[in-house]
N, C-alpha and C positions, 0 to 999 in steps of 0.2 A: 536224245539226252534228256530232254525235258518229262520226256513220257516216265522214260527211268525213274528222274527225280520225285515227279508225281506219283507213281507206284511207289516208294519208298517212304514218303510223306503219308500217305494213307497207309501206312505200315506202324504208324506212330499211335500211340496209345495216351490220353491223355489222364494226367493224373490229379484229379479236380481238389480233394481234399489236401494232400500237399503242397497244391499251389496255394491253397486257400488258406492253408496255415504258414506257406513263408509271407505270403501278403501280410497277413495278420499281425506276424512279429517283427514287420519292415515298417517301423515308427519312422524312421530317417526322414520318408519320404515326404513326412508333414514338415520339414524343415522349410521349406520354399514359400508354403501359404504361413506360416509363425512370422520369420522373418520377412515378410510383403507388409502385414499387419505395423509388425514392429516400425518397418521405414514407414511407414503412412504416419504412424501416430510421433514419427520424430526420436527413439527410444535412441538416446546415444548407445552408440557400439552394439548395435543390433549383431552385427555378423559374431562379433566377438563371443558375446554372451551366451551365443547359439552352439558357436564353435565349442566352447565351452562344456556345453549337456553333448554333442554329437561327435567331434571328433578323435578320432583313437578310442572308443568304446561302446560297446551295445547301446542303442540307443528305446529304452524304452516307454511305458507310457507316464507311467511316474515323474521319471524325469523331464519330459515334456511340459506335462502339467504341473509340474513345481517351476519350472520356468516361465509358465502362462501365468498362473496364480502370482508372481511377485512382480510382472508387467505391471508399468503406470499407465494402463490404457483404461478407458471404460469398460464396464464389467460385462455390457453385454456383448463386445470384440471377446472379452476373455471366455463367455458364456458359449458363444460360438466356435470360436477355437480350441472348447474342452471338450465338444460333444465329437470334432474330427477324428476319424479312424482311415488308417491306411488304405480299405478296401473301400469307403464310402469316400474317398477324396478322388477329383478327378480333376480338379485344377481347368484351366482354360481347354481341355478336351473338346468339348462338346462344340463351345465355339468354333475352337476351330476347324474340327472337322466336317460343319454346317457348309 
């Protein structure tokens, strides 16, 4: 069964450019280091404000960054939080996979 499985899995094609443009247009995912930021620096109604730009609609980079841009945090929190892209975030990964 296993053998099967394995013969079917190298049967698979992978499709690198597609994946690299749904990553691309997957902003959502920066929702978790925005709002981490936001709770650090205290921002009432962080979840809120978030929910706000992401829930019920494409979320994209615009949007993000017009949400960064009117944060009361220091600018080089918002400096770093502008340059985030969905393919170059990887969140506590690395950690934890050490």
């Amino acid at each position: 069964m296993a053998n099967s499985r394995n013969q079917g899995l190298n049967k698979l094609e992978l499709n690198a450019p597609a994946l690299a443009e749904d990553l691309d247009n997957a902003w959502e995912v920066l929702a978790e280091p925005i709002q981490t930021v936001m709770r650090r620096y205290g921002v009432e109604g962080a979840y809120e404000k978030l929910k706000e730009v992401t829930r019920g609609q494409v979320v994209t980079r615009e949007a993000l960054q017009g949400l960064i841009l009117g944060l009361d945090i220091p600018q080089a929190d918002k400096d770093t939080m502008l340059q985030l892209t969905p393919a170059g975030y990887t969140g506590r990964a690395t950690d934890l996979s050490a």
